[in-house]
N, C-alpha and C positions, 0 to 999 in steps of 0.2 A: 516720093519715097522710092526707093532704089533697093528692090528684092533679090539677092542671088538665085541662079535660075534652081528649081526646083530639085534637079535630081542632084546637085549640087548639096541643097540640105539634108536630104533626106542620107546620102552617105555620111555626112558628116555627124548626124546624131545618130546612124544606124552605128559608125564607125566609133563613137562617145558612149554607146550604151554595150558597148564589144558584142554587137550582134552579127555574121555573116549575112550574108543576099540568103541562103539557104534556111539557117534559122530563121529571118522576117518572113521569109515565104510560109514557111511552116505556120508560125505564130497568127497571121491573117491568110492563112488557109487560099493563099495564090501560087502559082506557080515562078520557080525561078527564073523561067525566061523572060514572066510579066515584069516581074520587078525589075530584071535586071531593063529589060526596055521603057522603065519609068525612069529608072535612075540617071540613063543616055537619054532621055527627054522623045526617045521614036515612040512611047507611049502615054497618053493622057489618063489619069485615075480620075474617078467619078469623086466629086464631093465627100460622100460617104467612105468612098475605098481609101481616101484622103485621112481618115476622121479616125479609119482602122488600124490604119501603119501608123499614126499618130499614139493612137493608145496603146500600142504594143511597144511604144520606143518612149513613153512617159514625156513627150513632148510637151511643153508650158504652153496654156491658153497664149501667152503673148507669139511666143515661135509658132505657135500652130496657126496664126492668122499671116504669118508671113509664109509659111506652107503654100494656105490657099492662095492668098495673093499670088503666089508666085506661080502656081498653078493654073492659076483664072477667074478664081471665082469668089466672091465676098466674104471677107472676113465673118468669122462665126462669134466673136466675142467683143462685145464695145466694152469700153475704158472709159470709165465718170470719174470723178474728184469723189474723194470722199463727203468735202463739204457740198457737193450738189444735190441740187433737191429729188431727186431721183434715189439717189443715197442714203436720205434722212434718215430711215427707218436701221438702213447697217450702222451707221455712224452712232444712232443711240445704242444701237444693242453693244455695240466694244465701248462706247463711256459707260454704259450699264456694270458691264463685265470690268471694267477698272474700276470703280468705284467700289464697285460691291467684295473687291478684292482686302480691301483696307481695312485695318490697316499696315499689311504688309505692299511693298513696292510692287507697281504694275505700270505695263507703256505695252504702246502697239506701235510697230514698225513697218516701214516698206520695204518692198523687195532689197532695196540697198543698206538696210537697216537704219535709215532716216524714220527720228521719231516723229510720229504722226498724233499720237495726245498717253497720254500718262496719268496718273490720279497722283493726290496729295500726296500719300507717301514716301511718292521720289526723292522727296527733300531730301531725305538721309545717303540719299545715293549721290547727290549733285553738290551738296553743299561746300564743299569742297574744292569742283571743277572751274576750272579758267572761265569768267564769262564768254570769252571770244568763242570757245567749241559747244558754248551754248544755243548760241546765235543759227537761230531757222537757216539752212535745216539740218539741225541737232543729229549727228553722226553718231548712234550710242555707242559700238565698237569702237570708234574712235574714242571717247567720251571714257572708255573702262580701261583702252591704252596706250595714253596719250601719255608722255611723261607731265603734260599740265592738267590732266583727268585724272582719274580713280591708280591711276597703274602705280603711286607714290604709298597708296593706303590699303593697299590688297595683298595680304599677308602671303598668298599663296602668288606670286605674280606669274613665277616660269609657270605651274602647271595651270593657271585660268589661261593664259596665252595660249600655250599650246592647243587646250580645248578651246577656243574661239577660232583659231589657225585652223583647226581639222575641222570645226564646221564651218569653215567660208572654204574650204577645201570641198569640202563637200557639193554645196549647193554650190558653187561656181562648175563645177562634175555635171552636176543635173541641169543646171541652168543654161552652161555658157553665156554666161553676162560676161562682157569683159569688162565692164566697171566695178563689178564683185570683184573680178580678177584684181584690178588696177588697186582696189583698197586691201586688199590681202596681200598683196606687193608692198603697198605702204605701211601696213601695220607692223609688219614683218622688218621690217627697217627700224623701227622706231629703237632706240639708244637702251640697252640695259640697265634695268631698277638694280638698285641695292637688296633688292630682297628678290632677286631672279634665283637663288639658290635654293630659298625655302621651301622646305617639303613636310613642314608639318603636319599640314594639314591633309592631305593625304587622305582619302574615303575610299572604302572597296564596295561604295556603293553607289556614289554617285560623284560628279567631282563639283565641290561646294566652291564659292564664292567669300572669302575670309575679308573682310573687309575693319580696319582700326579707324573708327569714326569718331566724331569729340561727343558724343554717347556712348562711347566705349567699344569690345569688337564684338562683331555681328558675323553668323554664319550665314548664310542662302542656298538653297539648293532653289533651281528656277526649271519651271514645265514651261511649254513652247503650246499654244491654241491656235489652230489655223478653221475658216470656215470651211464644212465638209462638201458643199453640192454649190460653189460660188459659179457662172454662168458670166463674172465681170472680171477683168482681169485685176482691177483694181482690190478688187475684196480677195480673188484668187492667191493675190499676192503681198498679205496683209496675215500679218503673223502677231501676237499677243505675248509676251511674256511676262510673267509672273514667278514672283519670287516669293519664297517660303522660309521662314528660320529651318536651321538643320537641326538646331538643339533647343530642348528646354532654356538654356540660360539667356538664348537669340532672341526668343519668342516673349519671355518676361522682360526684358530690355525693350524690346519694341512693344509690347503691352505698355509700359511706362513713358512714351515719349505722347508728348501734347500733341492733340487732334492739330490739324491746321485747315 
């Protein structure tokens, strides 16, 4: 595994989080010369002092073990599978958390937004999508705007794009993944809907998900659950989403659809 040298990362997320050498100093209470001789590599930080400039610069469990690596010293965060038996106990508690959702739509995703398991009620969100973008491992962004996915049935198309745009804007910002990057490039491509103009739908409260399904059309407004105090990068970076009707007429519509 091949780490860029240290003082090399740390400007570059100091430089991502528009921090100066002078502000980080301040923030973990070192002086500007330490820094700046950490940054030119004429200075080694202690494990801990490592662990400080980390949490002032909101560095990801994953980045921050290439930090220490790069530094010297062992990584602070291991990476299991979700299905590993070490896992079992998180893996139940998000199917717990899907299920117990239903029956409105629910799925937990990986950092790249690869679906990792969903409850019964997805049906009404997929039934529709190309098998091929179904096929492991099920890209849901992809999946919502895909002209052979959801992007054909989503009454609101320009403004749900947009809001998906500016959060992979986002966390590609906080993350630097550049495979976030690389699917935000491609989503961003994908060929204009007939219904990119629509702006009915429109909320000044939240921006809903307008979806014409052969149930008829359904609103969603969706919360994001992330684990608070995860120690794995794996659960660190394992996100939940969940969808809610926006209106009374949503939520009796999906009252009426068959258990499965």
């Amino acid at each position: 595994m091949q780490v860029a040298p240290l003082g090399e990362q740390l400007r570059e997320w100091r430089t991502r989080r528009r921090m100066s050498q002078m502000d980080l100093a301040l923030d973990t209470e070192m002086s500007t010369r330490h820094l700046s001789f950490i940054e030119t590599g004429r200075s080694k930080p202690s494990a801990a002092m490592l662990q400080r400039i980390a949490d002032c610069l909101e560095v990801p469990h994953r980045a921050r073990n290439a930090l220490l690596l790069a530094a010297g010293y062992a990584p602070d965060y291991a990476e299991r599978p979700l299905d590993s038996p070490e896992m079992a106990g998180m893996k139940t508690i998000v199917e717990h958390v899907l299920k117990g959702h239903e029956p409105y739509p629910a799925l937990a995703v990986d950092r790249h937004w690869n679906m990792v398991s969903a409850n019964d009620a997805i049906a009404i969100l997929i039934e529709q999508v190309a098998p091929a973008l179904l096929a492991p491992p099920a890209n849901v962004l992809r999946i919502a705007l895909h002209p052979d996915g959801l992007a054909p049935q989503i009454v609101n198309h320009a403004m749900w794009r947009a809001h998906i745009l500016h959060r992979l804007d986002l966390q590609v910002e906080a993350s630097a993944d550049a495979q976030l990057a690389a699917l935000r490039e491609e989503i961003a491509g994908y060929p204009a809907q007939a219904n990119d103009n629509d702006v009915g739908a429109v909320s000044s409260i939240a921006v809903p998900l307008v979806l014409d399904t052969v149930a008829g059309r359904i609103s969603f407004v969706s919360t994001v659950t992330i684990f608070g105090t995860p120690v794995d990068i794996t659960l660190s970076e394992l996100a939940i989403e969940a969808f809610f009707p926006a209106d009374a007429e949503s939520a009796a519509l999906l009252a009426r659809l068959p258990a499965k």
